[in-house]
C-alpha positions as CSV (number, residue, x, y, z in Angstrom):
1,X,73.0,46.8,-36.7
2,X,71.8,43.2,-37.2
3,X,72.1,41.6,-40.9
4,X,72.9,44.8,-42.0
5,X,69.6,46.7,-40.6
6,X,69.1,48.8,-37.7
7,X,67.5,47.7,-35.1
8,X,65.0,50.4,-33.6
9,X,64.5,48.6,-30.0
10,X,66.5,46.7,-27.8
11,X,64.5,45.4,-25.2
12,X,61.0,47.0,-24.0
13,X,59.2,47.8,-20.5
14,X,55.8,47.7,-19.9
15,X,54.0,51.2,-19.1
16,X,50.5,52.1,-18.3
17,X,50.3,52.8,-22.2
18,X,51.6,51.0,-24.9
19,X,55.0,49.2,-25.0
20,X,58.1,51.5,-24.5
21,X,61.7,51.1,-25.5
22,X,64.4,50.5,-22.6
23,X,67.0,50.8,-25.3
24,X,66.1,53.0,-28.0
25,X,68.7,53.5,-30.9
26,X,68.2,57.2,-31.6
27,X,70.9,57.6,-34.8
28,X,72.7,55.2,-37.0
29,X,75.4,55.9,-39.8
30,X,78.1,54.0,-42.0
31,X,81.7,54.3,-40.5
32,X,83.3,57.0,-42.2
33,X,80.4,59.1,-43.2
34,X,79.7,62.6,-42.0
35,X,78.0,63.4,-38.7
36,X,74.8,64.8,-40.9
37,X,74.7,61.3,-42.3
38,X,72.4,60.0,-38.9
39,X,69.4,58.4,-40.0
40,X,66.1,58.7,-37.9
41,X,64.8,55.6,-36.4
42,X,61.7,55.6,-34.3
43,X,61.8,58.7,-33.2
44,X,65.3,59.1,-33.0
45,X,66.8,62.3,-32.1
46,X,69.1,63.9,-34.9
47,X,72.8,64.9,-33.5
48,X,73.1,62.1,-30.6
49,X,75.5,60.5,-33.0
50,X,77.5,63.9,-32.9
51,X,77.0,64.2,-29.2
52,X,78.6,60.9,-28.4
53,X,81.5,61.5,-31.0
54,X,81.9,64.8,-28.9
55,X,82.6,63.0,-25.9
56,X,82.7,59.7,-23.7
57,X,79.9,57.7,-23.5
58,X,79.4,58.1,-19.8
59,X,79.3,62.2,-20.4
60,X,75.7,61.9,-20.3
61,X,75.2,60.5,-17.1
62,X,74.8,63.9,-15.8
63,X,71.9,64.5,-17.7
64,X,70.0,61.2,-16.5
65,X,70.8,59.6,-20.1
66,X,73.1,56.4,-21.2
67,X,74.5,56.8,-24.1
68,X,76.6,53.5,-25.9
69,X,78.1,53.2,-29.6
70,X,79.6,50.6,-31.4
71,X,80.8,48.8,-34.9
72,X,80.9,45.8,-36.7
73,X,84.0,43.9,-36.4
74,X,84.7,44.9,-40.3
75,X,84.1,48.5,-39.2
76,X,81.3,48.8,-41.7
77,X,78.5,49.7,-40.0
78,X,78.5,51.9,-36.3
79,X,75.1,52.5,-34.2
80,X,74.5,55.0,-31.6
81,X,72.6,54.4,-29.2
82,X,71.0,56.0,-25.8
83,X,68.7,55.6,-23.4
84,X,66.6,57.5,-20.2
85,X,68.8,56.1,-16.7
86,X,65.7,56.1,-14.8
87,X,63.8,54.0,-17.2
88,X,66.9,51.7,-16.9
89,X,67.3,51.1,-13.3
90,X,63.4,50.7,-13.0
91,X,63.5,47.9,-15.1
92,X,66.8,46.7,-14.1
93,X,64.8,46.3,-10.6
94,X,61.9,44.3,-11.9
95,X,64.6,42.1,-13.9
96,X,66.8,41.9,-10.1
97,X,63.2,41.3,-8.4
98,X,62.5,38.4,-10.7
99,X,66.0,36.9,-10.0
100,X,65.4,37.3,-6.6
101,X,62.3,35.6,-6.5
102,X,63.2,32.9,-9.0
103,X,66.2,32.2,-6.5
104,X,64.0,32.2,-3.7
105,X,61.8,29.6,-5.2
106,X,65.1,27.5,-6.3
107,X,66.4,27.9,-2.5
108,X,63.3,26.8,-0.9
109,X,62.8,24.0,-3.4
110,X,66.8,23.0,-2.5
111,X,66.7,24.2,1.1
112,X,63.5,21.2,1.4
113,X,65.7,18.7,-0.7
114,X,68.6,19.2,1.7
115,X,66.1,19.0,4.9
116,X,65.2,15.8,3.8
117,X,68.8,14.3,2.5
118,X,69.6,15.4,6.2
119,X,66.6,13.8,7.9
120,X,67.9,10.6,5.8
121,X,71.1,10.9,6.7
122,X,70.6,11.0,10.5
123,X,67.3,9.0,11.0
124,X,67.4,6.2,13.4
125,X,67.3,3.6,10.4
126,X,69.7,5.4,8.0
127,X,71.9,5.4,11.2
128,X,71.8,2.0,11.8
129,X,72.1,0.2,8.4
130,X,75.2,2.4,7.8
131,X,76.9,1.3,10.7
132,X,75.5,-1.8,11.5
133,X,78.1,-4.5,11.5
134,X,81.0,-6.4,14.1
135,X,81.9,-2.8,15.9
136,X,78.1,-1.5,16.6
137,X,77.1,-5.3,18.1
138,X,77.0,-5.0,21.8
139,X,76.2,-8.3,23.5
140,X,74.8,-8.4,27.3
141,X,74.3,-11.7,29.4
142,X,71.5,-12.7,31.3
143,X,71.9,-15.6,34.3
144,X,69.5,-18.1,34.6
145,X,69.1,-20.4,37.7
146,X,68.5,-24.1,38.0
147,X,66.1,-24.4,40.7
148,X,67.1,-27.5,42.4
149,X,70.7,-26.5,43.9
150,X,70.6,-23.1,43.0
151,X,73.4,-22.6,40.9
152,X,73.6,-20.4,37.8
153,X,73.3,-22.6,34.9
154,X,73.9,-20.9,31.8
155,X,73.1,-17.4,30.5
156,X,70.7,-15.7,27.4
157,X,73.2,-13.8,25.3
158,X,71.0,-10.5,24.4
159,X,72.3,-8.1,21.4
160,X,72.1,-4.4,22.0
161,X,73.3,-1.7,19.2
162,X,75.6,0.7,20.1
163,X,74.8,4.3,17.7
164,X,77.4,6.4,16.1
165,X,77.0,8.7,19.5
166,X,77.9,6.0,21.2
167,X,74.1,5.5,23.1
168,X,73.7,1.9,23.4
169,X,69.9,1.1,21.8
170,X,67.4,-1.6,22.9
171,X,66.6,-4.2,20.4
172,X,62.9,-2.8,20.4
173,X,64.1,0.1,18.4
174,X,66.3,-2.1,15.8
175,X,64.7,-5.7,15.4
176,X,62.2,-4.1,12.9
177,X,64.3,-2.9,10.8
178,X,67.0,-5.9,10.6
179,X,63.6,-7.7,10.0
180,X,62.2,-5.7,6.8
181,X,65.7,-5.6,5.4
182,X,66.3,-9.2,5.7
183,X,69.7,-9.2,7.9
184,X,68.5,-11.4,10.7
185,X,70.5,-14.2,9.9
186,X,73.5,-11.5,9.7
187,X,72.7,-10.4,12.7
188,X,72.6,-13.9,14.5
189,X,76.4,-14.3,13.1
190,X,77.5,-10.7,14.7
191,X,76.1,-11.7,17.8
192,X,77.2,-15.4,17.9
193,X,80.9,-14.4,17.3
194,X,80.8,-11.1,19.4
195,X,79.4,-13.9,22.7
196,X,82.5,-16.7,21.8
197,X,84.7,-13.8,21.9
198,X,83.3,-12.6,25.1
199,X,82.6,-15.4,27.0
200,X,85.8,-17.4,26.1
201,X,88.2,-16.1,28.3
202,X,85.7,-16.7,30.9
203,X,85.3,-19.3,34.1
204,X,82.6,-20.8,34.8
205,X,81.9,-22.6,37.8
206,X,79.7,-25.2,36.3
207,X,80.2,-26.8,33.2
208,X,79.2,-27.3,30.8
209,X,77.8,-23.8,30.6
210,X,75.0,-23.6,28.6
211,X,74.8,-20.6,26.2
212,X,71.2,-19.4,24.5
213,X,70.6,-17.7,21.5
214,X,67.5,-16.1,20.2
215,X,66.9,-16.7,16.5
216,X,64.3,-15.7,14.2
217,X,61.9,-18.5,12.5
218,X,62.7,-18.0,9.3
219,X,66.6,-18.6,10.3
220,X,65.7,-22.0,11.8
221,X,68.4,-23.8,9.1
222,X,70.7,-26.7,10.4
223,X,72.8,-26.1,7.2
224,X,73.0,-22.5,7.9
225,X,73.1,-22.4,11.9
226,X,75.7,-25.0,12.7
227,X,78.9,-23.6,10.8
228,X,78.2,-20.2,12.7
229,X,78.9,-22.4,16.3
230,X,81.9,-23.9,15.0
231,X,84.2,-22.5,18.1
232,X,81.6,-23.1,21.0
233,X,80.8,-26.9,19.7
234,X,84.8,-27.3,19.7
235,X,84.7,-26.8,23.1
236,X,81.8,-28.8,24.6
237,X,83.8,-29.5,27.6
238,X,83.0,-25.6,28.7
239,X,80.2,-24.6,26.8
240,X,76.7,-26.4,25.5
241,X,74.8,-24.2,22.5
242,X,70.8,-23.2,22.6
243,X,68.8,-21.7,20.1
244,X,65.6,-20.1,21.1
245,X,62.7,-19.7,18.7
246,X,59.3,-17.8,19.3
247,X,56.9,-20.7,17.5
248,X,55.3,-19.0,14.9
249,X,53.2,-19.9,11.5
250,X,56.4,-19.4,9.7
251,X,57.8,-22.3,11.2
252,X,55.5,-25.6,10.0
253,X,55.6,-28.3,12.2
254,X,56.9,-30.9,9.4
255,X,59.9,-28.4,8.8
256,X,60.6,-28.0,12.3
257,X,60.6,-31.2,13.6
258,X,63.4,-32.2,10.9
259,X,65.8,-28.6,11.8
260,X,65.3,-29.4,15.5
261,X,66.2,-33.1,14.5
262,X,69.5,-32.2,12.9
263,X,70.4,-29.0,14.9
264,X,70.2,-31.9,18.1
265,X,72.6,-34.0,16.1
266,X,75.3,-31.3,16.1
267,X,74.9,-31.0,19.7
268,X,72.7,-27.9,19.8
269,X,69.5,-27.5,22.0
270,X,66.5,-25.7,20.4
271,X,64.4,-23.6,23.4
272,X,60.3,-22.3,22.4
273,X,60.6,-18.7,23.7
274,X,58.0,-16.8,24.9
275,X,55.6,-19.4,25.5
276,X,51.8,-18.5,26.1
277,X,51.3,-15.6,23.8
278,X,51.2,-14.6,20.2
279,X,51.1,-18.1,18.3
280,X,51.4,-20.7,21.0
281,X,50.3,-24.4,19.4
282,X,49.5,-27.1,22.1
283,X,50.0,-30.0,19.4
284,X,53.3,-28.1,17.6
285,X,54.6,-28.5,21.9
286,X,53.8,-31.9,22.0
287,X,54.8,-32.7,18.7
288,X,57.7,-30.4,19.2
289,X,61.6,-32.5,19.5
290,X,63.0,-29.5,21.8
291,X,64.9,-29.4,24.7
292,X,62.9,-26.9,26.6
293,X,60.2,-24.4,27.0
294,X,60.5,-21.0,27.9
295,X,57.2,-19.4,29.9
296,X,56.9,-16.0,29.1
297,X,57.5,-13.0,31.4
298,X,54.1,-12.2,31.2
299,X,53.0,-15.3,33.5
300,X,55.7,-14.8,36.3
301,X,54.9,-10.7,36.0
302,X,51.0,-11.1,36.7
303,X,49.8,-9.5,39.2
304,X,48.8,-12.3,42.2
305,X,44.7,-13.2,41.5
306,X,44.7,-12.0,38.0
307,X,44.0,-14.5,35.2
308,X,47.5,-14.6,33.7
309,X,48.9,-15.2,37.3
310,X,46.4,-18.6,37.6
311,X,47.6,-19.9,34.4
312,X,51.0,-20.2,35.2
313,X,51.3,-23.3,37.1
314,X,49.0,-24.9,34.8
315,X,50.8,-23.7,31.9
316,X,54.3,-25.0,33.6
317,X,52.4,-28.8,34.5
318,X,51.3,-28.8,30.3
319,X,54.9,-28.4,29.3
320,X,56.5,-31.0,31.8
321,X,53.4,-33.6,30.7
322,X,55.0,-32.9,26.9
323,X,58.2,-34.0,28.5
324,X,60.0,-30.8,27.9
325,X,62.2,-29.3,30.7
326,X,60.7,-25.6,32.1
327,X,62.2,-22.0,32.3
328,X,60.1,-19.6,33.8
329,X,61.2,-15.6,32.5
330,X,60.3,-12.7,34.2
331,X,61.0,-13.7,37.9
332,X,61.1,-10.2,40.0
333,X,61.3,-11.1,43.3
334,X,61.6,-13.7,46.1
335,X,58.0,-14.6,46.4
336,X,57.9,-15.7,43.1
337,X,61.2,-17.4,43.0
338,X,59.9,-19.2,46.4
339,X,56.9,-20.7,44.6
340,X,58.6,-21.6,41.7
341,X,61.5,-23.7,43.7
342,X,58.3,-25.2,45.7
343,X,58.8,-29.1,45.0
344,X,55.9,-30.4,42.6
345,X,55.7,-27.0,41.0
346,X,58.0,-28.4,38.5
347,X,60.4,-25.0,36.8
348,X,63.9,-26.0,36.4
349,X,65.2,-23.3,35.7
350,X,63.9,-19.5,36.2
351,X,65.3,-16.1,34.8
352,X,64.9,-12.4,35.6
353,X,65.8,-9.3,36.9
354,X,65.9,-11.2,40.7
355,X,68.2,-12.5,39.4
356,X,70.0,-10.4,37.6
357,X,69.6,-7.6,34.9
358,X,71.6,-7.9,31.6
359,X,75.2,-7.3,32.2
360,X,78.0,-6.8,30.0
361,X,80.7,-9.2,30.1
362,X,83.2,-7.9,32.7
363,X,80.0,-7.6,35.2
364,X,78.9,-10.7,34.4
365,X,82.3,-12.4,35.2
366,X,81.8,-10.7,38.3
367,X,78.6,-12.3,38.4
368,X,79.6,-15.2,38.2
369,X,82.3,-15.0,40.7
370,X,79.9,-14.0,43.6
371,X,77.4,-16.5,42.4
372,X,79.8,-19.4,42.8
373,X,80.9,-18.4,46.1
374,X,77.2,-18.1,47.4
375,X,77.0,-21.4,46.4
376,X,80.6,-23.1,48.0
377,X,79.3,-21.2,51.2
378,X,75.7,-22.5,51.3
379,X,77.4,-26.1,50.6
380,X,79.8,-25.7,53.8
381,X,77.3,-24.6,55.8
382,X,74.9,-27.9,54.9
């Protein structure tokens, strides 16, 4: 009974035919009337009202029918109502099939949404910029050697990420990223503190020790540089500071000259790295106030009669004519070191894995150890 009217239908199925009742109300009367007071409605069958006051309303389960009555909350008006079980169920399976699919649909849609949050989560670049900071820095040294007495003369600090596995990463796989999301000059600080740390409780046996850093163009800031090597320039008696820039257009010579100006001021060296590919300017290295020049790896590496492999020593002569001092990366074995110790040839210092590989800081002590005892030997023996 709604507003006092009965309802004939209560929900319909869909047959081959026309629409059908799932819930037909079958007999209607006013609380407190007679049984024989039932009124027909849509084809209603007279006496279900009776049937149902003759017994529970699951009695006609037997019989394949559901039968259901009920009043008003004022009592005023009742309805009986019944319907055909297997019309029920059938209908009750399209409505579960529907659920079904909907929630297959709504899982899939989530399931992707989750996939994804989880890709996120765990990719290589999500991994990194939630834990980058001072605990995932990992700093390795590299030896270089001055030619003329053979002695180790200082050392390339190189930064390494250790992941949340703890897999230490190559900077190959990293640099990108602290590059599009601007943190190379926070990562420059990480690593400058994580080497003083390191390399302070260290001996060296020749000092001062000279200590390079790799920095990106756009960090190359006096203002901004200097404060972050307040503990190695207040010890210059052990250590000497270099920064080492790949020359690049972001870096106009003007600007340049007048960092590289003050950064020398402080007491800090500037290095070109990587010297002879990408953007290499012949008037920036002339023009150019740095301490040294770096010759990349790619020049030493050559394989002997190639192109790259003639254009080394000339490259090395260019750089000493600018009246810069010469490092030569990528030595790899005694051949090449022999030519470039060769008087005339003009490299003061040379780097590479001859030399030695990257090494953490307790096997780089040890490093250093055997190094300086090569070199009190070779001293007695002369």
């Amino acid at each position: 009974i709604i507003g006092g009217r009965a309802q004939p239908r209560l929900g319909f199925r869909r047959g081959d035919g026309d629409e059908a009742p799932v819930l037909q109300v079958v007999g209607a009367r006013r609380a407190g009337g007679e049984p024989d007071q039932i009124l027909d409605l849509r084809a209603g069958e007279a006496g279900v009202y009776q049937r149902w006051l003759d017994g529970p309303g699951f009695a006609g389960l037997g019989t394949g029918q559901v039968r259901t009555f009920a009043c008003d909350p004022g009592g005023v008006h009742c309805i009986a109502a019944e319907a055909n079980l297997l019309t029920l169920m059938r209908s009750v399976n399209v409505a579960i099939a529907l659920v079904l699919f909907a929630a297959g649909l709504i899982a899939t849609w989530g399931a992707d949404r989750i996939l994804r949050a989880i890709a996120r989560h765990w990719s290589f670049e999500a991994r990194f910029l939630r834990h980058f900071g001072p605990g995932s820095v990992v700093c390795t040294y590299q030896p270089f050697l001055k030619v003329s007495d053979g002695s180790i003369g200082g050392c390339e600090v190189l930064v390494r990420w250790r992941d949340v596995d703890g897999s230490v990463v190559s900077p190959d796989r990293f640099l990108p990223i602290v590059e599009r999301t601007g943190l190379t000059f926070r990562l420059t600080e990480l690593v400058v503190a994580k080497a003083y740390e390191e390399l302070a409780s260290l001996s060296f046996p020749k000092k001062p020790f000279n200590v390079a850093f790799n920095i990106f163009p756009r960090d190359l800031d006096h203002q901004r540089l200097i404060p972050l090597f307040t503990g190695f320039l207040a010890d210059r008696e052990r250590f000497s500071v270099v920064v080492e820039v790949i020359e690049s257009e972001a870096m106009p010579l003007g600007l340049a000259q007048i960092e590289i100006e003050a950064l020398r001021g402080a007491g800090i060296f500037t290095h070109i790295d990587d010297f002879g590919v990408g953007y290499s300017n012949i008037h920036n290295l002339a023009a150019l106030p740095v301490h040294a020049v770096k010759v990349d790896r790619a020049f030493a590496m050559a394989a002997e009669g190639t192109m790259l492999d003639g254009m080394l020593l000339p490259a090395i002569a260019m750089i000493r004519t600018c009246g810069h001092l010469v490092c030569v990366e990528g030595v790899e074995n005694a051949e090449r070191l022999k030519l470039l110790s060769e008087k005339g040839i003009g490299a003061d210092f040379v780097q590479g894995y001859y030399i030695s590989r990257p090494l953490p800081i307790a096997e780089f002590q040890q490093f250093l150890d055997r190094a300086a005892s090569r070199c009190e030997q070779a001293a007695e023996a002369a």
